[in-house]
N, CA, C and O atoms as a Tripos MOL2 file, in Angstrom:
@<TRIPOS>MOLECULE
protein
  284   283    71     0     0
PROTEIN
NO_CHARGES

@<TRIPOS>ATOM
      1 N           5.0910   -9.7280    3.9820 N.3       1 UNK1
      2 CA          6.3150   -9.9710    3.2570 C.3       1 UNK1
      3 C           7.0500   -8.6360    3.0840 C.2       1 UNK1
      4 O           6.4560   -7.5730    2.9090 O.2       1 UNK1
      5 N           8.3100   -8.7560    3.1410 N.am      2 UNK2
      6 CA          9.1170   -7.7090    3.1300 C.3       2 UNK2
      7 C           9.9910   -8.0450    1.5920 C.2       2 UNK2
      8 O          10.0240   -9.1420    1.0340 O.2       2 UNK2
      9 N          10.7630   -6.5800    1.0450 N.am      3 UNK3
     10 CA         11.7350   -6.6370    0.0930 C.3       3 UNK3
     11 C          12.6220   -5.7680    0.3890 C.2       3 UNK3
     12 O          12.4080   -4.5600    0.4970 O.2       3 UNK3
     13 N          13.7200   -6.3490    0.5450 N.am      4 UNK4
     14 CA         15.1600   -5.7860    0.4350 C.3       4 UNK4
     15 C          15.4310   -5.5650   -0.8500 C.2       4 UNK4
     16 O          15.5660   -6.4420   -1.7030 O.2       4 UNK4
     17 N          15.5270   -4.2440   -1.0350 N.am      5 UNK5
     18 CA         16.1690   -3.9230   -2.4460 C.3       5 UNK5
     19 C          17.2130   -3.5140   -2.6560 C.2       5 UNK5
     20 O          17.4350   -2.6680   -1.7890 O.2       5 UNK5
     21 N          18.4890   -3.6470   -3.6720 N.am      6 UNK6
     22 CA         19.9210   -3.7220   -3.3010 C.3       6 UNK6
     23 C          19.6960   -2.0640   -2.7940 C.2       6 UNK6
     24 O          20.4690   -2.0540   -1.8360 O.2       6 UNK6
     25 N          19.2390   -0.9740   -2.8420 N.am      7 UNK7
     26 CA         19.5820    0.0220   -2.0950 C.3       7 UNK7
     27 C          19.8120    0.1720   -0.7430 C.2       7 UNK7
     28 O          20.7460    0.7880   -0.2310 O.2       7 UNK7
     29 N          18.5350   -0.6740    0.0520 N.am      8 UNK8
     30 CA         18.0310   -1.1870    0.8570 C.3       8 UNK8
     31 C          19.0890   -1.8230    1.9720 C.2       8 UNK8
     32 O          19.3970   -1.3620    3.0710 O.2       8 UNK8
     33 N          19.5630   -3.0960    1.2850 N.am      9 UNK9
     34 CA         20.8990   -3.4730    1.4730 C.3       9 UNK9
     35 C          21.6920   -2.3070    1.6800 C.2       9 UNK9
     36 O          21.9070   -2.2320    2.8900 O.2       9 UNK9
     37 N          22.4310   -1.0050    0.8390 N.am     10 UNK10
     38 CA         23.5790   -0.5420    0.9620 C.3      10 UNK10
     39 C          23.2080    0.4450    1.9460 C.2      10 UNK10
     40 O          24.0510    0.8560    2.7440 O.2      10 UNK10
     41 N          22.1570    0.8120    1.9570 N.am     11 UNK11
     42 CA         21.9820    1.3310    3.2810 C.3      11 UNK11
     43 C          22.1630    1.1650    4.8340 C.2      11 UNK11
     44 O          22.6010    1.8710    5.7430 O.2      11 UNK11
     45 N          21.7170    0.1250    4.7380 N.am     12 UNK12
     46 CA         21.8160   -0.8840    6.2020 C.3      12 UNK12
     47 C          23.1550   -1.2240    6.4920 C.2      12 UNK12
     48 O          23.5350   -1.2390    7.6630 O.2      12 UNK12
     49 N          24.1350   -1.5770    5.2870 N.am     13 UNK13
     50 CA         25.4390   -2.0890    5.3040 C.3      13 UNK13
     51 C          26.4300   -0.4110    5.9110 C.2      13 UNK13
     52 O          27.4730   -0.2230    6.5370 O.2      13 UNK13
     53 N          25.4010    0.4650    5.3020 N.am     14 UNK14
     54 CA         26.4150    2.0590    5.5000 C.3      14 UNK14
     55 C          26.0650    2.6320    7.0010 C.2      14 UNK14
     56 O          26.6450    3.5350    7.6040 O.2      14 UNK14
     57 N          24.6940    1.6640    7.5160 N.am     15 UNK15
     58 CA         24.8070    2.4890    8.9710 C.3      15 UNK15
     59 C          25.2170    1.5400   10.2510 C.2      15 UNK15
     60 O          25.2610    1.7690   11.4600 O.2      15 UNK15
     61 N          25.5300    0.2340    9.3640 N.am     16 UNK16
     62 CA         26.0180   -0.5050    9.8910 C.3      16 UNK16
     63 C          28.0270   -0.3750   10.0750 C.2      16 UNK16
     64 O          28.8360   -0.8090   10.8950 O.2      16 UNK16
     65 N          28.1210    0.5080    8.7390 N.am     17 UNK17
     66 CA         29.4680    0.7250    8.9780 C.3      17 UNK17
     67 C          29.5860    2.3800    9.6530 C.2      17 UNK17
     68 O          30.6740    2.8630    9.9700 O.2      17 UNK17
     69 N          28.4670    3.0090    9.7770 N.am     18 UNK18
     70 CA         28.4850    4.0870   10.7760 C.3      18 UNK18
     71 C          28.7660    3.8650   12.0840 C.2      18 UNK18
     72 O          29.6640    4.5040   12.6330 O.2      18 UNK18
     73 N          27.8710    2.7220   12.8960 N.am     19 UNK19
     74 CA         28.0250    2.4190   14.1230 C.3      19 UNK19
     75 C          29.4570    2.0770   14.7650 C.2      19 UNK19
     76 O          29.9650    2.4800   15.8110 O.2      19 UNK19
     77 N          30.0650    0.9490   13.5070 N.am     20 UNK20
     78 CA         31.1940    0.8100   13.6380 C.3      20 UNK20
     79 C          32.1610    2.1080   14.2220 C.2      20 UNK20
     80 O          32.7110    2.3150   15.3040 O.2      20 UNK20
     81 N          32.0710    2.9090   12.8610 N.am     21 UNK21
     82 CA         33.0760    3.9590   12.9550 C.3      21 UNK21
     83 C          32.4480    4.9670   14.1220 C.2      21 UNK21
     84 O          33.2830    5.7780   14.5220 O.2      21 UNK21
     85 N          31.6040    5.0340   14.5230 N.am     22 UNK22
     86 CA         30.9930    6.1360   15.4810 C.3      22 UNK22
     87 C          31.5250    5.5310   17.3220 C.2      22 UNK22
     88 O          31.6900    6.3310   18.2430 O.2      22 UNK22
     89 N          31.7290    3.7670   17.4880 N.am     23 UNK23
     90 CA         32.5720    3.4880   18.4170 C.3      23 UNK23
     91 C          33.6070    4.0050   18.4780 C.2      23 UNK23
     92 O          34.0180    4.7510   19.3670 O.2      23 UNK23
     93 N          34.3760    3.4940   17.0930 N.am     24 UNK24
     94 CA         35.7910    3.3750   17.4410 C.3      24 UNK24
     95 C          36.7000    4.8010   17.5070 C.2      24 UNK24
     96 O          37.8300    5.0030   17.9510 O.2      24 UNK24
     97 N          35.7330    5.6840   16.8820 N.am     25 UNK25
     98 CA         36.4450    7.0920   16.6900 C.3      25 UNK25
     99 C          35.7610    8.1160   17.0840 C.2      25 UNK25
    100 O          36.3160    9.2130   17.0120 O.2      25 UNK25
    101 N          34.5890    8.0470   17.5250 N.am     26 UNK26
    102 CA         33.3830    9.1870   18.8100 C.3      26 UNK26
    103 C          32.9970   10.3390   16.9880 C.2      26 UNK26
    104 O          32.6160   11.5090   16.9920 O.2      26 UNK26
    105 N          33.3210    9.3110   15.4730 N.am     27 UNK27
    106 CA         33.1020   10.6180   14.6500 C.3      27 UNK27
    107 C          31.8890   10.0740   13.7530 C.2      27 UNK27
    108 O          32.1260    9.1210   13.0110 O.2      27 UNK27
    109 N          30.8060   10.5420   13.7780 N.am     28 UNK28
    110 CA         29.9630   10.5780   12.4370 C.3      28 UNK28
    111 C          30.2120   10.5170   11.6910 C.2      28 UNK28
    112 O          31.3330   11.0180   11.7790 O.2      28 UNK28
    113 N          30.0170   10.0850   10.1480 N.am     29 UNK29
    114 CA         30.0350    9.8090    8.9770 C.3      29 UNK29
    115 C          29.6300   10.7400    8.7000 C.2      29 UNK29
    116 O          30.6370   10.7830    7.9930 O.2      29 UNK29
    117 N          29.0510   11.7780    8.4790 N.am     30 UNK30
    118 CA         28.7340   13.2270    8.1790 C.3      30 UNK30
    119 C          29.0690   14.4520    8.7610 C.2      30 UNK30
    120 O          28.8390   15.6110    8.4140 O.2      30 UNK30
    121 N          29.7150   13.9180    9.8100 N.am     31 UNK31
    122 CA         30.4800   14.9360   10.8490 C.3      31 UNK31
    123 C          29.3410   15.0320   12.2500 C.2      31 UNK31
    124 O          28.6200   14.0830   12.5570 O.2      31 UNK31
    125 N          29.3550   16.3950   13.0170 N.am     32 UNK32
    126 CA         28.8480   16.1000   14.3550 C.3      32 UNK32
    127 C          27.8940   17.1400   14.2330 C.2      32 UNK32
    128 O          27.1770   17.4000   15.2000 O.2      32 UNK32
    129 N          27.7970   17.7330   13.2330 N.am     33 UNK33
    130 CA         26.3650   18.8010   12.8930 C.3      33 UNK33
    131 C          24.9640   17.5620   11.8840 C.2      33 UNK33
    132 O          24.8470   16.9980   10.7960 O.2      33 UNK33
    133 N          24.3140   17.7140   12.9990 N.am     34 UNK34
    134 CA         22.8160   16.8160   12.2840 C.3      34 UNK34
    135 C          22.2040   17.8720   11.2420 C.2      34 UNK34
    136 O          21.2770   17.4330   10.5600 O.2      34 UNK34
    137 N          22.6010   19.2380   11.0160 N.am     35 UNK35
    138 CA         21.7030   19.8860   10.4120 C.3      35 UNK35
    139 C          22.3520   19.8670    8.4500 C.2      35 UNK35
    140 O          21.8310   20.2350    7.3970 O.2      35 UNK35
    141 N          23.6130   19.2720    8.7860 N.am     36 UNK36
    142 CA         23.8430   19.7520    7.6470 C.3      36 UNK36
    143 C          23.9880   18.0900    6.6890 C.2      36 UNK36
    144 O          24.4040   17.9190    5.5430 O.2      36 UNK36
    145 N          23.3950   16.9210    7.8310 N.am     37 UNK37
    146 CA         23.4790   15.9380    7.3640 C.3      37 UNK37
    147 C          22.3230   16.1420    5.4600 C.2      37 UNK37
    148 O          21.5760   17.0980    5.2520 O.2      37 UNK37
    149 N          22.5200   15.1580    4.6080 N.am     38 UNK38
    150 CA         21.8630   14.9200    3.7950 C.3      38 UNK38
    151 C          20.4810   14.3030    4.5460 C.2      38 UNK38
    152 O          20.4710   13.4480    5.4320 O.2      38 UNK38
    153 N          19.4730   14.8910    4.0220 N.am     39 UNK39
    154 CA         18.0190   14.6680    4.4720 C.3      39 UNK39
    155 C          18.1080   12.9550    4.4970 C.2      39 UNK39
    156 O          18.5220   12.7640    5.6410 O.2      39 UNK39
    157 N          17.9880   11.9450    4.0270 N.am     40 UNK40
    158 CA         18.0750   10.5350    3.7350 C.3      40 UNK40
    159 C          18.8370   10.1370    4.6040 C.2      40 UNK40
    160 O          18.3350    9.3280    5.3850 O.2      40 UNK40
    161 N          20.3990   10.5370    4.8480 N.am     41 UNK41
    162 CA         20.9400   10.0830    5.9730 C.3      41 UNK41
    163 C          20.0800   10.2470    7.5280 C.2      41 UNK41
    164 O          19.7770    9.3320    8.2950 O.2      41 UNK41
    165 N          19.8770   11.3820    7.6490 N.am     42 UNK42
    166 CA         18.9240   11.5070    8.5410 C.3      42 UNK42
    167 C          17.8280   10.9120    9.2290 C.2      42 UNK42
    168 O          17.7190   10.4530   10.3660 O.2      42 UNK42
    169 N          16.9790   11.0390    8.1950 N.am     43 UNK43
    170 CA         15.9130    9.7120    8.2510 C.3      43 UNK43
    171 C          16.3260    8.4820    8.6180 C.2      43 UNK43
    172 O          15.6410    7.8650    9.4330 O.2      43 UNK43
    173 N          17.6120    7.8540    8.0440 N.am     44 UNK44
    174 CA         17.7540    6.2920    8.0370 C.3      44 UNK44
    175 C          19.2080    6.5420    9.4740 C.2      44 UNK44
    176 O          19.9170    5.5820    9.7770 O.2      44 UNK44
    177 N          19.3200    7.4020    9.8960 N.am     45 UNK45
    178 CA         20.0320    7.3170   11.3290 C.3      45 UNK45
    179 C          18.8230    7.0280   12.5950 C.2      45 UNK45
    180 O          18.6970    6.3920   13.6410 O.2      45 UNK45
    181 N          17.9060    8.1550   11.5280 N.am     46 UNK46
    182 CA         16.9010    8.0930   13.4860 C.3      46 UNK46
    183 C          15.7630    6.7360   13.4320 C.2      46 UNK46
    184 O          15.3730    6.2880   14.5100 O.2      46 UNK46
    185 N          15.2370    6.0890   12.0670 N.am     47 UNK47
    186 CA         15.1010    4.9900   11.9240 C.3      47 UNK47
    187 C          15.5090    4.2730   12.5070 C.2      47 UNK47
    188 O          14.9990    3.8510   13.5450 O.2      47 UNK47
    189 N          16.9260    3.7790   11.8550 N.am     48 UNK48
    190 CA         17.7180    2.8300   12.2020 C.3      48 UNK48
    191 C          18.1650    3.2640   14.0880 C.2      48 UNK48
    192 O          18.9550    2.4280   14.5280 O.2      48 UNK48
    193 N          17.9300    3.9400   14.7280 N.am     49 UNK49
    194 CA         18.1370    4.4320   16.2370 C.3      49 UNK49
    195 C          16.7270    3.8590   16.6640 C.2      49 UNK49
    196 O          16.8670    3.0730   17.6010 O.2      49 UNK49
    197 N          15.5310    3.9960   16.3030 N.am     50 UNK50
    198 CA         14.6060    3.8640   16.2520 C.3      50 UNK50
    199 C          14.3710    2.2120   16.7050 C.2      50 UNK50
    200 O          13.8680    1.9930   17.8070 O.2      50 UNK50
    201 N          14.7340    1.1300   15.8610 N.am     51 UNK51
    202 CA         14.7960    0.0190   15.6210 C.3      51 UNK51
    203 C          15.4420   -0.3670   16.7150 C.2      51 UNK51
    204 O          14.8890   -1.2740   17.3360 O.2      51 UNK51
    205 N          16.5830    0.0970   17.2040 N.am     52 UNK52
    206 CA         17.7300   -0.1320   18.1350 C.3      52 UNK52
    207 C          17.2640   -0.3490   19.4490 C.2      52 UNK52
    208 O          17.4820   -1.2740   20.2310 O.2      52 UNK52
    209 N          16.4140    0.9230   19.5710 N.am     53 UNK53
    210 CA         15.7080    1.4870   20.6110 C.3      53 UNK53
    211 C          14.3140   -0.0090   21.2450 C.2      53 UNK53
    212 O          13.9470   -0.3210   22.3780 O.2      53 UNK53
    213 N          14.0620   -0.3670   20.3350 N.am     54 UNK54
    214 CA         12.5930   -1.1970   20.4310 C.3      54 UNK54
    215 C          13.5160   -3.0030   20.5180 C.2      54 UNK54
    216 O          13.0600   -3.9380   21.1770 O.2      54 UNK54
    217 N          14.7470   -3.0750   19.7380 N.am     55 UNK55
    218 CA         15.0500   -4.2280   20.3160 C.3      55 UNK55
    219 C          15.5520   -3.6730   21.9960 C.2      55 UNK55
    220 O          14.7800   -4.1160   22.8460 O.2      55 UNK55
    221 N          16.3650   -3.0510   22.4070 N.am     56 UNK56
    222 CA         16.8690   -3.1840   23.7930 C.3      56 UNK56
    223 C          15.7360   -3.1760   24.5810 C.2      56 UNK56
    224 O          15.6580   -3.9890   25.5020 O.2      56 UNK56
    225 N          14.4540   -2.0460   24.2790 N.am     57 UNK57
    226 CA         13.1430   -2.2070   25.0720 C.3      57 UNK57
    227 C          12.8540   -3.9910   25.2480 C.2      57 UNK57
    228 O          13.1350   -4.7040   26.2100 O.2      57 UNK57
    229 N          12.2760   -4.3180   24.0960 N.am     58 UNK58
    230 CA         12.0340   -5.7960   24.4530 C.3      58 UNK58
    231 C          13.2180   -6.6660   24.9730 C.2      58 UNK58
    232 O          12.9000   -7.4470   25.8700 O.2      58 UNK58
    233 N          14.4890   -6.6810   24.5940 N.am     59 UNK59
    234 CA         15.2630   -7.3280   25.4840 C.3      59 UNK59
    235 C          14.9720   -7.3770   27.2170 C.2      59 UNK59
    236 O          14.5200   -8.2680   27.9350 O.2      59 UNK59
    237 N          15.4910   -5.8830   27.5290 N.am     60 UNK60
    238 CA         15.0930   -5.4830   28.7700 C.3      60 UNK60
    239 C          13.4840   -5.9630   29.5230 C.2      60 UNK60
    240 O          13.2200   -6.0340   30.7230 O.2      60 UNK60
    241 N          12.5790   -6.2450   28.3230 N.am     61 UNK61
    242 CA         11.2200   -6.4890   29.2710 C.3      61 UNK61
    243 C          11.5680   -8.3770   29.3130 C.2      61 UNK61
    244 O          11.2660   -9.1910   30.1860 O.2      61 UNK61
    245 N          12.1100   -8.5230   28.3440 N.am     62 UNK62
    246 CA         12.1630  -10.2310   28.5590 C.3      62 UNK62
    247 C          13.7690  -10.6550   30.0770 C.2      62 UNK62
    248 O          13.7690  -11.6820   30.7560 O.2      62 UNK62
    249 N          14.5610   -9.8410   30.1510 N.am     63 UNK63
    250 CA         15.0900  -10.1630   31.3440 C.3      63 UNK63
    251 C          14.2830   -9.6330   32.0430 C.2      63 UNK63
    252 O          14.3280  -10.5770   32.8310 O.2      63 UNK63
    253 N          13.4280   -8.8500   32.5860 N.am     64 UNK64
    254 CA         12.4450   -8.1430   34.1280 C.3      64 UNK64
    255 C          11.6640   -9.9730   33.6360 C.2      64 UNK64
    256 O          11.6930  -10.9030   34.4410 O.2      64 UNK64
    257 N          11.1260  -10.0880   32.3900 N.am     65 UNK65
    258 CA          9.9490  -11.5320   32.4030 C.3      65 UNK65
    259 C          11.2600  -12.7160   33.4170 C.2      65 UNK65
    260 O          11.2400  -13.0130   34.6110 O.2      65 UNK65
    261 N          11.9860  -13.0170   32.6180 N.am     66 UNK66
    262 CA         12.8640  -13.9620   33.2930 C.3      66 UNK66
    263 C          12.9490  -14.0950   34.3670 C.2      66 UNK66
    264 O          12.7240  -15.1300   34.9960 O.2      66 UNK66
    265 N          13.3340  -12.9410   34.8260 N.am     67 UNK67
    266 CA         13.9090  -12.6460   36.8660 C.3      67 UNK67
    267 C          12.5800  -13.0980   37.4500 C.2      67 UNK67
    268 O          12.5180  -13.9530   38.3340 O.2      67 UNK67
    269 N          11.7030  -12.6000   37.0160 N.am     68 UNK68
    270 CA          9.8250  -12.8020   37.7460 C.3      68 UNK68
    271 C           9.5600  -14.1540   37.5830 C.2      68 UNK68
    272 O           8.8120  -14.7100   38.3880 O.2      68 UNK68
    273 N           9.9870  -14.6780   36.7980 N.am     69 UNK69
    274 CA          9.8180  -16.3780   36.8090 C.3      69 UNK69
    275 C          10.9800  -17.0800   37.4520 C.2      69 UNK69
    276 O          11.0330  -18.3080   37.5110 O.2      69 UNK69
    277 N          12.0560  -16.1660   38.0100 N.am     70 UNK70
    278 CA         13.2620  -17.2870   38.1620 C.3      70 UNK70
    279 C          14.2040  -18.1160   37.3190 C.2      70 UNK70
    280 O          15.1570  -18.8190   37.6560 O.2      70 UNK70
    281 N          13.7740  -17.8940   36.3380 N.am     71 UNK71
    282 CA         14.4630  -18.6090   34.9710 C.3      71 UNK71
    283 C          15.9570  -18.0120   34.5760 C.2      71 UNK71
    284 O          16.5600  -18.4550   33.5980 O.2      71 UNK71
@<TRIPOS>BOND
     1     1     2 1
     2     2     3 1
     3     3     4 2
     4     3     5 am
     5     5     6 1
     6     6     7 1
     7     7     8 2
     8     7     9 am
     9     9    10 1
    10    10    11 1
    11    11    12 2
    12    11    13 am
    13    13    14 1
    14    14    15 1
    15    15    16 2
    16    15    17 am
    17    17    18 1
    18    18    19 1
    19    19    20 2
    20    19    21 am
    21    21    22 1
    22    22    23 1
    23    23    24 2
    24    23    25 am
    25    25    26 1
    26    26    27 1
    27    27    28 2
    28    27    29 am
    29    29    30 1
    30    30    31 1
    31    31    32 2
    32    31    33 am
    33    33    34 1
    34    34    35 1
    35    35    36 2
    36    35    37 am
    37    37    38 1
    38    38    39 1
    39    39    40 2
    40    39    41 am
    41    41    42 1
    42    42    43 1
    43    43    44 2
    44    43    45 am
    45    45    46 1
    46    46    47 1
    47    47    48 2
    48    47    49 am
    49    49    50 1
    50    50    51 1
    51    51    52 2
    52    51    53 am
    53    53    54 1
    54    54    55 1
    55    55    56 2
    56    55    57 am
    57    57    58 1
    58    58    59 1
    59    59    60 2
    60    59    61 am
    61    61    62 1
    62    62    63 1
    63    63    64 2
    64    63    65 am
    65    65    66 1
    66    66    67 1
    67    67    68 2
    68    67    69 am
    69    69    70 1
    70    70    71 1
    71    71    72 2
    72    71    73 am
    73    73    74 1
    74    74    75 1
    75    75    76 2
    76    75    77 am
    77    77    78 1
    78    78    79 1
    79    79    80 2
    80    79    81 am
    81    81    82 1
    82    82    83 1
    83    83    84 2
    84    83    85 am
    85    85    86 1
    86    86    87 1
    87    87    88 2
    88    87    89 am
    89    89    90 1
    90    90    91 1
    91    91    92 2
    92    91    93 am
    93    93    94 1
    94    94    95 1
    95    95    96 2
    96    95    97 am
    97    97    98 1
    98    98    99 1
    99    99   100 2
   100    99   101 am
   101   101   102 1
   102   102   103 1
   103   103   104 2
   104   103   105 am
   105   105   106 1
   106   106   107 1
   107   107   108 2
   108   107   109 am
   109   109   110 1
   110   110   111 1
   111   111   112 2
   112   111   113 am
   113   113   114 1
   114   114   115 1
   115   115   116 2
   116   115   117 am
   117   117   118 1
   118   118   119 1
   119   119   120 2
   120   119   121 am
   121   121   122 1
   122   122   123 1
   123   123   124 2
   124   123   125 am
   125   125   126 1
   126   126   127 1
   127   127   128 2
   128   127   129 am
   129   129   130 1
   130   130   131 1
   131   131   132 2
   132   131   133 am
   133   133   134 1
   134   134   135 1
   135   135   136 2
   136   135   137 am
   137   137   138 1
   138   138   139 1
   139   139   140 2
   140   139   141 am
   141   141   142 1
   142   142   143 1
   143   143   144 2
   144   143   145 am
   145   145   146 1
   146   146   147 1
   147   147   148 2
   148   147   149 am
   149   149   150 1
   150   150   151 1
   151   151   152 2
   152   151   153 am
   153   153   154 1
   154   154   155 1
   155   155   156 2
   156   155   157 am
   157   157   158 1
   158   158   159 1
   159   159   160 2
   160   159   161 am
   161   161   162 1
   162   162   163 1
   163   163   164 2
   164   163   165 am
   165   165   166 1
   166   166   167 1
   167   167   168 2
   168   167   169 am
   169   169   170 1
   170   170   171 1
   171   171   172 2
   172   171   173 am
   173   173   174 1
   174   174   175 1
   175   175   176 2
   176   175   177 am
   177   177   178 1
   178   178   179 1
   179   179   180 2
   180   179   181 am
   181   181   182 1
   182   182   183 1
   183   183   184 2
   184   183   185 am
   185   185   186 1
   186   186   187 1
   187   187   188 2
   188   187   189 am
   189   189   190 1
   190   190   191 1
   191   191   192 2
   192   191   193 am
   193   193   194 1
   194   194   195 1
   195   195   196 2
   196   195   197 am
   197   197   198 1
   198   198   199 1
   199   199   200 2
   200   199   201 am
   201   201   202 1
   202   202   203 1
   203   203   204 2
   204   203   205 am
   205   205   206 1
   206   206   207 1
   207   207   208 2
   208   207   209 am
   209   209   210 1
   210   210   211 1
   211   211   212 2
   212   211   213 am
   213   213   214 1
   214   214   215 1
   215   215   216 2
   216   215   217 am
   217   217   218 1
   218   218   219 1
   219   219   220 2
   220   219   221 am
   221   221   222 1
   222   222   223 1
   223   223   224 2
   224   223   225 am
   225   225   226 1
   226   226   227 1
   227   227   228 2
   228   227   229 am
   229   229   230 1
   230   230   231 1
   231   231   232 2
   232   231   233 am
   233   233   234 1
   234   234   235 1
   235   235   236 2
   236   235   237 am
   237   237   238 1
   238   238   239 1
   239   239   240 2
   240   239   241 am
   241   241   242 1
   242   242   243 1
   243   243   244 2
   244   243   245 am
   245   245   246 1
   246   246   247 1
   247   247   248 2
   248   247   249 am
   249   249   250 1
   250   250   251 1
   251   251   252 2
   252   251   253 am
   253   253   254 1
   254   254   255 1
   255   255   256 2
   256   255   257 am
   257   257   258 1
   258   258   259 1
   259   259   260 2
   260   259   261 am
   261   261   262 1
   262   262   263 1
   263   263   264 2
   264   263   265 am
   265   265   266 1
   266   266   267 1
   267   267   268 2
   268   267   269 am
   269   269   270 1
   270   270   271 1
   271   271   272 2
   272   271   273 am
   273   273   274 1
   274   274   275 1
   275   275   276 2
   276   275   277 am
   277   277   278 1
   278   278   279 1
   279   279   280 2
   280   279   281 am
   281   281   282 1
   282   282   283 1
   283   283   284 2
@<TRIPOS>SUBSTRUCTURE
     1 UNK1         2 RESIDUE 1 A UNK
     2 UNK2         6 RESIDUE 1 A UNK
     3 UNK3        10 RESIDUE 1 A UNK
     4 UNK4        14 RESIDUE 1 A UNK
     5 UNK5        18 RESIDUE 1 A UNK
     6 UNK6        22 RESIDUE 1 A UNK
     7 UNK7        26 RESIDUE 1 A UNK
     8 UNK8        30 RESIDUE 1 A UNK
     9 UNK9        34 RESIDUE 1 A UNK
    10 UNK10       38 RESIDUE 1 A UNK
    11 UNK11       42 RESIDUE 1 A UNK
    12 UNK12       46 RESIDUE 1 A UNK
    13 UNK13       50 RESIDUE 1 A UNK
    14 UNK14       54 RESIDUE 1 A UNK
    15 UNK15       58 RESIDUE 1 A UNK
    16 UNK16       62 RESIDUE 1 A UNK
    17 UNK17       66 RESIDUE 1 A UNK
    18 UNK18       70 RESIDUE 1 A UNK
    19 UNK19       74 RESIDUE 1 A UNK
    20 UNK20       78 RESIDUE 1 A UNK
    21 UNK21       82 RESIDUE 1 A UNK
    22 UNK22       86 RESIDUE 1 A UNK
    23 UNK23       90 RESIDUE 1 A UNK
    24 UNK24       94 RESIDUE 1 A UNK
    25 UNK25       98 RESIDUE 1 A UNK
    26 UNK26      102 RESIDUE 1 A UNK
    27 UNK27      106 RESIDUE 1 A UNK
    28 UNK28      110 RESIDUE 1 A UNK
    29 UNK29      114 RESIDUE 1 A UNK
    30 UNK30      118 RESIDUE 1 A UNK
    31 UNK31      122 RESIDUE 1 A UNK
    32 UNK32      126 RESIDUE 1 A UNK
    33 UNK33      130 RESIDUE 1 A UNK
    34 UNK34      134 RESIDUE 1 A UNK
    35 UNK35      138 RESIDUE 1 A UNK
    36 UNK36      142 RESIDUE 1 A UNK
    37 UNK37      146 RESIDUE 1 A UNK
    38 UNK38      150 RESIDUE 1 A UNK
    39 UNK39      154 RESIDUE 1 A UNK
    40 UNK40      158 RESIDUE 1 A UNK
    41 UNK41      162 RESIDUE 1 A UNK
    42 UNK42      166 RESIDUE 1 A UNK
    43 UNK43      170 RESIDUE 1 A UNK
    44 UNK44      174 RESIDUE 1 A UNK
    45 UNK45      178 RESIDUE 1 A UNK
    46 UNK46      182 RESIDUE 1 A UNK
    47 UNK47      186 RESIDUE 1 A UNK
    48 UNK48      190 RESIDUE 1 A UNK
    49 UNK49      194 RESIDUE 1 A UNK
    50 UNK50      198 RESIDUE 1 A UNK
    51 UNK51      202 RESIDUE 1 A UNK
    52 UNK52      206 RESIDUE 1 A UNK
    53 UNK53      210 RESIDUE 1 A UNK
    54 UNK54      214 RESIDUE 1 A UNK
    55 UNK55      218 RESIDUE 1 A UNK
    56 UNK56      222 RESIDUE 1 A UNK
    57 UNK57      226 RESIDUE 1 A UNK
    58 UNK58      230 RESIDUE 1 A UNK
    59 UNK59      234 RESIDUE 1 A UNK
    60 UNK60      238 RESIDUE 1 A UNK
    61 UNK61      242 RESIDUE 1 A UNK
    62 UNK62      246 RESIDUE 1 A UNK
    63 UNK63      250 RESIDUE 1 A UNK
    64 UNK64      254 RESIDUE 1 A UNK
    65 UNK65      258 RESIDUE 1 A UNK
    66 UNK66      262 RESIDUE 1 A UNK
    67 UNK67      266 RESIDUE 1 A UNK
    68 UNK68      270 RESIDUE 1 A UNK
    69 UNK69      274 RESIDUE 1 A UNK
    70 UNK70      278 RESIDUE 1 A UNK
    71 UNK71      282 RESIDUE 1 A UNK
C-alpha cells in the first residue's frame, strides 16, 4: 500500500508542471544550472526521470514482445 500525502501530491503536480514548461520553453523551473537547484528539487527531478525512464524501458520491451508474436 502506498500514501499520497498532500505534499506528495504538490510535488508530482510541480514536476508535472515542469515538464510542461521545460517543452514549451527549452527553460527549467530553477534555471539551467543543476548545481544551484534546491537539494529536494533535485532528488524529485532525477526520481521522477527515473520513473520515466523504466516506463519507456517496459513500453519498448512490450512492443519488441508484440512484433515477436505478430500481434
Amino acid at each position: 500500500m502506498s500514501l499520497i500525502t498532500p505534499e506528495t501530491m504538490w510535488l508530482v503536480q510541480l514536476l508535472s508542471k515542469q515538464m510542461r514548461v521545460q517543452r514549451a520553453a527549452s527553460a527549467p523551473l530553477f534555471g539551467p544550472d543543476a548545481s544551484v537547484w534546491p537539494a529536494w528539487w533535485y532528488d524529485a527531478v532525477e526520481t521522477g526521470q527515473h520513473v520515466l525512464d523504466l516506463e519507456e524501458s517496459a513500453a519498448a520491451e512490450e512492443r519488441r514482445r508484440r512484433q515477436q508474436l505478430g500481434v
